[in-house]
Structures are given as C-alpha cells and as structure tokens.
VMD Tcl script that draws the C-alpha trace (Angstrom):
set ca {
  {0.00 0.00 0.00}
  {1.51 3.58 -0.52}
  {-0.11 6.96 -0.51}
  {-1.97 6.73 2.97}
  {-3.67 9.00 5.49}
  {-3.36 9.36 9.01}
  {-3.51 5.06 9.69}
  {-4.72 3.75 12.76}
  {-2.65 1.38 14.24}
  {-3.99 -1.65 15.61}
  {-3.22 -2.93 19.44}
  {-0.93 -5.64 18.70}
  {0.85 -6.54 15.43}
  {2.11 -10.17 15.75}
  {2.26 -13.11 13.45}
  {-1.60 -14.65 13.68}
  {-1.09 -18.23 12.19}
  {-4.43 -19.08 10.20}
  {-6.06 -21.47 7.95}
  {-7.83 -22.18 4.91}
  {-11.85 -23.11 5.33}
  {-13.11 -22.85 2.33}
  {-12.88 -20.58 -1.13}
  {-16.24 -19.70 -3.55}
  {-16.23 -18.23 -6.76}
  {-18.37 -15.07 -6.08}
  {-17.87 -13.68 -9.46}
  {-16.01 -13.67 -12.72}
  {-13.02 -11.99 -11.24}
  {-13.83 -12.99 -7.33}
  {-12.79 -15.74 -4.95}
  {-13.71 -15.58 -1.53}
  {-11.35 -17.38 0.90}
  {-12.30 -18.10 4.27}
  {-10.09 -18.36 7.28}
  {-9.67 -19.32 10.53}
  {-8.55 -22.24 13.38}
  {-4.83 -21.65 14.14}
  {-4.46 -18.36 16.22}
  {-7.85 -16.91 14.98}
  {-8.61 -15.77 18.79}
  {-5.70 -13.56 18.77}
  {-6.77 -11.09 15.93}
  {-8.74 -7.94 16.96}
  {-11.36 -6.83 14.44}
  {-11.38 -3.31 13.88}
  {-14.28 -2.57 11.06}
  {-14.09 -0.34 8.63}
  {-11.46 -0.78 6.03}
  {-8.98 -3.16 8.53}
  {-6.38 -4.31 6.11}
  {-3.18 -6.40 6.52}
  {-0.51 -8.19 5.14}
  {-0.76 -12.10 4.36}
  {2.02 -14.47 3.71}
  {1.21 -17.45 0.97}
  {3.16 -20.72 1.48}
  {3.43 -21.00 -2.76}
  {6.57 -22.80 -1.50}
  {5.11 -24.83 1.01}
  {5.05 -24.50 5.30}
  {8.54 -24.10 5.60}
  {8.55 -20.57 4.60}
  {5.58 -19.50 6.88}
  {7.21 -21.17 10.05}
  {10.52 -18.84 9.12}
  {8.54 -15.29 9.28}
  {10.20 -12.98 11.63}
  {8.25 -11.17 14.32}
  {8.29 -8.18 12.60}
  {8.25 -9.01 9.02}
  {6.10 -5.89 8.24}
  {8.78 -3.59 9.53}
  {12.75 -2.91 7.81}
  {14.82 -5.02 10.07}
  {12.34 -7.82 9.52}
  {11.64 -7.20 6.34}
  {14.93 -7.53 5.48}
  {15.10 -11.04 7.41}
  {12.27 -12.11 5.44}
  {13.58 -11.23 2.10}
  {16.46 -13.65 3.43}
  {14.09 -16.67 3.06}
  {15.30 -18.66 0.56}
  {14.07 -18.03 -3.03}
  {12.01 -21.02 -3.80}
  {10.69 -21.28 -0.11}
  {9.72 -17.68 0.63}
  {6.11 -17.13 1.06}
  {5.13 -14.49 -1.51}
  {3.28 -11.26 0.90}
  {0.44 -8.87 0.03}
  {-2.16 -6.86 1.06}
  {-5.75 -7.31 1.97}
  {-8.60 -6.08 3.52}
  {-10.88 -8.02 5.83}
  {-14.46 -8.41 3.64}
  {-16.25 -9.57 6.78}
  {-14.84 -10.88 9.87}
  {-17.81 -13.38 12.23}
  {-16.83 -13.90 16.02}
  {-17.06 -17.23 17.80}
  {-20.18 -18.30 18.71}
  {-21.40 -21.38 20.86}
  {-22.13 -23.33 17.41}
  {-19.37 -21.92 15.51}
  {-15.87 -20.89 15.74}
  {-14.62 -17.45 14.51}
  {-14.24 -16.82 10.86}
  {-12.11 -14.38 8.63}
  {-13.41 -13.42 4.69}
  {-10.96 -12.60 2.43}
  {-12.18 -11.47 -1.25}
  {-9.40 -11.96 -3.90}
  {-9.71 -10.10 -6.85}
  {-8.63 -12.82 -9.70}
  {-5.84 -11.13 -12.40}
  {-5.51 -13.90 -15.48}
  {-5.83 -17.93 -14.97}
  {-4.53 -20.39 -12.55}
  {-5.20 -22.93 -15.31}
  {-3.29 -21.03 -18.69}
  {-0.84 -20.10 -15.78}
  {-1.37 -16.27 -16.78}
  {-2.31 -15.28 -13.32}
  {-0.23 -13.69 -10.59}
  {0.97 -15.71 -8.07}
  {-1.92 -14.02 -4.91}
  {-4.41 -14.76 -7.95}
  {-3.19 -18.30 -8.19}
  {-3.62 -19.31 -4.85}
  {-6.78 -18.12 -4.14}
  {-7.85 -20.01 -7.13}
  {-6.39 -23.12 -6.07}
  {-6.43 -22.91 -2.34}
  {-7.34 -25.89 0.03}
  {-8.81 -26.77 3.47}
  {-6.21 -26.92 5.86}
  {-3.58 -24.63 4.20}
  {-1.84 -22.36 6.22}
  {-1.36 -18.57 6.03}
  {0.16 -15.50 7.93}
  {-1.67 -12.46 8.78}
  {0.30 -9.23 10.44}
  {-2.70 -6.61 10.82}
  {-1.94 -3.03 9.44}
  {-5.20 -1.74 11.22}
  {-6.79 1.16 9.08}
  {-6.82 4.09 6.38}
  {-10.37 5.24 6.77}
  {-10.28 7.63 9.80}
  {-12.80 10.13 9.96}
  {-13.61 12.84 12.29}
  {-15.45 11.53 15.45}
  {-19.34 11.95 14.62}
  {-19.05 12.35 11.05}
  {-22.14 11.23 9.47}
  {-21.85 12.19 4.94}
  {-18.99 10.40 3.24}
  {-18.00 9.75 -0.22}
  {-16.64 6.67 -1.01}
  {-14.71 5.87 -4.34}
  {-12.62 2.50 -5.61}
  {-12.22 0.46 -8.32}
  {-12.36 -3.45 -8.02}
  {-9.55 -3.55 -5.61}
  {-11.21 -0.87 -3.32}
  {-14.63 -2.97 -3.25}
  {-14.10 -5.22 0.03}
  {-12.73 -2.62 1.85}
  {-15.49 0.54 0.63}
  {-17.67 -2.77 1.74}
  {-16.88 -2.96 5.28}
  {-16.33 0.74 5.35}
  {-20.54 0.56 5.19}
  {-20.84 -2.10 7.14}
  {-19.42 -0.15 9.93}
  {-21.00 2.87 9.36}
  {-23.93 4.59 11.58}
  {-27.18 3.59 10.23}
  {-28.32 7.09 9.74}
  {-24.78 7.82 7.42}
  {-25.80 9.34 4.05}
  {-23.10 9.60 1.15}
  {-22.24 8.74 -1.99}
  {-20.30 5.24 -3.02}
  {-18.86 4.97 -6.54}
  {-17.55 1.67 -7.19}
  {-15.64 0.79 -10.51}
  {-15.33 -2.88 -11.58}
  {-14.41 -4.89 -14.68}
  {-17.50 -6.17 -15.17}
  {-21.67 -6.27 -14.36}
  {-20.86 -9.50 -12.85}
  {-18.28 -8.36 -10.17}
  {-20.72 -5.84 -8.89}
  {-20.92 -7.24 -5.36}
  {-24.08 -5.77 -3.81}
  {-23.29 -5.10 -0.46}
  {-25.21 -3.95 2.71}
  {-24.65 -0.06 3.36}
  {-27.11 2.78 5.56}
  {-29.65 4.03 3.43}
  {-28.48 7.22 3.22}
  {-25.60 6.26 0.77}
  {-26.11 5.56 -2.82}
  {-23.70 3.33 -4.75}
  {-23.04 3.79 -8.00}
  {-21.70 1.48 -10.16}
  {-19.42 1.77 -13.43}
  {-18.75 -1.12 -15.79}
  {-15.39 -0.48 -17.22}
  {-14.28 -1.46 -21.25}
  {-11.50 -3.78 -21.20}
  {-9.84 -1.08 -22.75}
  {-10.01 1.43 -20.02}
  {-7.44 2.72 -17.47}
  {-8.86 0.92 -14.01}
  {-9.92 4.30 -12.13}
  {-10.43 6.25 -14.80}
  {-14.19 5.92 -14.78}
  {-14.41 6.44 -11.32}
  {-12.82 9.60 -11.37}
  {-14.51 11.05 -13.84}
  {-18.09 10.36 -12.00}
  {-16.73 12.00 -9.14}
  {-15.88 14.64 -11.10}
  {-19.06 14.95 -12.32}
  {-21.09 14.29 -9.41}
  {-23.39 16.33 -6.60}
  {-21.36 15.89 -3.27}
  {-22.77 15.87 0.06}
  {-23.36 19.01 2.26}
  {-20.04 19.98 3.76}
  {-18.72 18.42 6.05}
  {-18.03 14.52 4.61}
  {-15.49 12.31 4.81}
  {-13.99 11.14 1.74}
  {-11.91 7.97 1.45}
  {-10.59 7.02 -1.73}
  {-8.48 3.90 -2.94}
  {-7.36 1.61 -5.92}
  {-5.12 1.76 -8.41}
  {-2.80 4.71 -7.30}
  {-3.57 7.84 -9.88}
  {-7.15 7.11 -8.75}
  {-6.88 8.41 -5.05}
  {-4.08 10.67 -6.41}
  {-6.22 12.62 -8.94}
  {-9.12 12.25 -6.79}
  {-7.97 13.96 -3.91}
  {-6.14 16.63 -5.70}
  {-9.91 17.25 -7.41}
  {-11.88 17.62 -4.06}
  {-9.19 20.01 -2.17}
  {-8.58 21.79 -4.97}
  {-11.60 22.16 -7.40}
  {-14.68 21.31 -4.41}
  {-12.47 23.07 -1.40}
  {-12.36 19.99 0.71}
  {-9.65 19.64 3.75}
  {-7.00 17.52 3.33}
  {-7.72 16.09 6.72}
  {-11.10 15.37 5.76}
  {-10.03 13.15 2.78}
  {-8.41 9.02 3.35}
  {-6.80 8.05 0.43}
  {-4.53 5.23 -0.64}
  {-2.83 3.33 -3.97}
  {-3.52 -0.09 -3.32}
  {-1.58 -0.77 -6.69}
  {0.02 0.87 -9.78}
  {-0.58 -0.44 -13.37}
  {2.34 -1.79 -14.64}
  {4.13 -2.16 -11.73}
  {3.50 -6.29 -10.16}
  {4.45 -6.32 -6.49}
  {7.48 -8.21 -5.95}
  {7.70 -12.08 -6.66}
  {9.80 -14.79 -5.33}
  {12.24 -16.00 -8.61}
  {11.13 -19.30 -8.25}
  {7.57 -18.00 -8.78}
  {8.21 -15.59 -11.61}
  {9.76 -18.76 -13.25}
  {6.93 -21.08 -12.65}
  {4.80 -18.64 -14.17}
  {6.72 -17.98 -17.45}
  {7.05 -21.49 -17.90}
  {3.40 -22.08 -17.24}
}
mol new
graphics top color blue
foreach p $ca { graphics top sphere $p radius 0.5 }
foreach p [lrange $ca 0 end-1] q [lrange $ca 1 end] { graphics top cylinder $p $q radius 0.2 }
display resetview
C-alpha cells in the first residue's frame, strides 16, 4: 500500500497463524477465501477498512514457520527477504471483507475477497491470484494486521466513497461499519456487471456502479463520475483507494476544485498499473514457464 492517510494502528501486530476453510467463486473476477482455526482468537477486528498483510506458502510451510516477528517492519523485512528463493512465502495486502466472532455453534471466521488477475489454469495469473484459485482446506497462512486508512472525524455522518475493483471489500466494510443514519455517496468501478458485489450499506448512501471497457485505465471511470457528481453538504469524509492515480487525482480534485480539507479526505494506492508487487524467482519462473 503507498499513498496513505493518518492510519490507525492496531493494538498488537504479531504473526496470527491461520487457515484455509473454504474458497467460492463469487464472481467472474472474485474468490472468496475463508479463514480461521490456528491463532484466529488472537486477531482484533477493527471494522471499517482493517487491512493487513498475508504471507502465501506457494513454496510450502517451511517458509511460513521462518517469518520474523516483525516481518512488516525494515529489520524484519529484510530477514524475510532472506528466506530462501524457492521457499519464501510471496506477501500482500488485503482487507478483511467480513470478519464473524465465535459463537457457541461456531468458531470465529475471517473473509478474504481476492480479486482474480488472469488464470490459474493457462498459468497467466499472478501468483496471490493463483492461490486463491487453487487454495485448500487446511492450508496455512500468515496475517500481520496493518489496522486502518479510513479515519474520519469523530461523529461524522456524509462520506464519499470511491474505488475500483480492488477498493470494493474494503469501501464494503467501510458501510458495514457505518452509523445507520450515514448518508453519502459510493462509486464503485469494476471490470464487469458480474463483479458488482451488492453489499449492505445505511440508506443514506447511494452506490453507484461503473462497468469499465476492457480497454479502459482501471480508475479512470471512477474519477470522472466524481468529477461529475453532486457531493454531500459539507462536512463529509472522503476515502478514496485503488489503483494509485485514482486516489491521487481524486484527492487533488476535491481540495482543490470542491475546497475539501486535506484532513477530511483518506486516500490510498492499493496498486500501480504496470508495476506487479514483488515475486519470489522461483515463482516468476513457474509462471513464465506455465
């Protein structure tokens, strides 16, 4: 994640050893992973847009038992990157979709919803994209919670909400979390009808949705409804993320075309087109030879 505003840190940022429940296709470009078991009681959900970084075993449990502590920080990022090649697990970011406590029938339960780049099968797909698609019961993951980005003013009550695909889970639980009586605007870009994930928001906020060409920039729709649209009466919270020039261009639009306040506006570039996050060699091999 880059371009961020004003995070809130969560209590406790340790290793929480998970597993794999299940995965559903939700959509064309959707898998939802489910996890839990493991060390599930020891993460804190925080609502809103929680996010954090999760470690994939693409080269098996042996890289997941040699995290450092502090993987998420220099010194231990440094230590991980000293993983071997070929048994590294390959780290990213997420956002928690949905997070279910423990109850007396069931245990506690983590969503995670993947959005799928290319094909596990024609081997075209990244290597997060891959593993959602091919996941199993019983695997094992890392989590190291990052806490959150969207961090309005106490009592606000209007926000504007913008994304593209990547944004979606996390403008999601941004709603979810929200006081009934929230009105807004959400305006939600995705790659196609079919990856329009309704979701449950107050009825205050109307989402939009944008169905983008193939041949489109991702965000580029987005920003121009924005643009274009009737905000809320000041004062709202805006929070903005996806691919980076989106909460870039978007920002720089509401303080300095609509006269919003910086601190009134959460942004952050949840990726960059062009740019892959890093890879493991071994997996950037597999792939090309795939």
């Amino acid at each position: 994640m880059a371009l961020a505003s004003r995070l809130v840190k969560p209590e406790t940022q340790g290793l929480v050893h998970l597993t794999v429940l299940r995965r559903e296709r939700i959509a064309p470009h959707w898998m939802r992973v489910t996890l839990g078991g493991g060390e599930i009681d020891a993460f804190r959900p925080m609502g809103f847009d929680q996010w954090f970084r999760i470690f994939l075993p693409l080269g098996g449990d042996e890289g997941l038992d040699r995290l450092p502590a502090k993987a998420n920080k220099l010194f231990g990022y440094l230590k991980y990157l000293r993983i071997p090649d070929g048994v590294r697990p390959v780290m990213r970011n997420y956002s928690v979709r949905a997070f279910r406590p423990a109850t007396a029938e069931s245990d506690a339960e983590l969503d995670v919803d993947f959005v799928l780049h290319g094909s596990a099968e024609d081997g075209t797909a990244g290597p997060a994209s891959r593993w959602a698609e091919t996941c199993a019961s019983g695997e094992s993951v890392v989590l190291i919670d990052e806490g959150l980005a969207f961090n309005p003013e106490r009592g606000t009550d209007r926000v504007v909400l913008v994304a593209d695909e990547t944004g979606l889970p996390a403008v999601a639980a941004v709603c979810a979390s929200l006081p009934s009586h929230t009105s807004g605007l959400a305006i939600v870009e995705v790659p196609s009808a079919e990856d329009a994930l309704e979701f449950e928001h107050p009825a205050g906020i109307t989402v939009r949705w944008i169905v983008r060409d193939p041949d489109v920039k991702p965000g580029a729709l987005a920003l121009q409804a924005l643009r274009e649209a009737s905000l809320p009466d000041d004062p709202f919270h805006a929070y903005i993320v996806g691919e980076q020039a989106l909460p870039t261009e978007a920002r720089r639009h509401l303080v300095a075309e609509r006269g919003v306040s910086k601190d009134l506006v959460s942004f952050c570039g949840y990726w960059r087109v062009g740019a892959a996050s890093p890879t493991p060699k071994s997996q950037a091999t597999a792939e090309a030879r795939a």
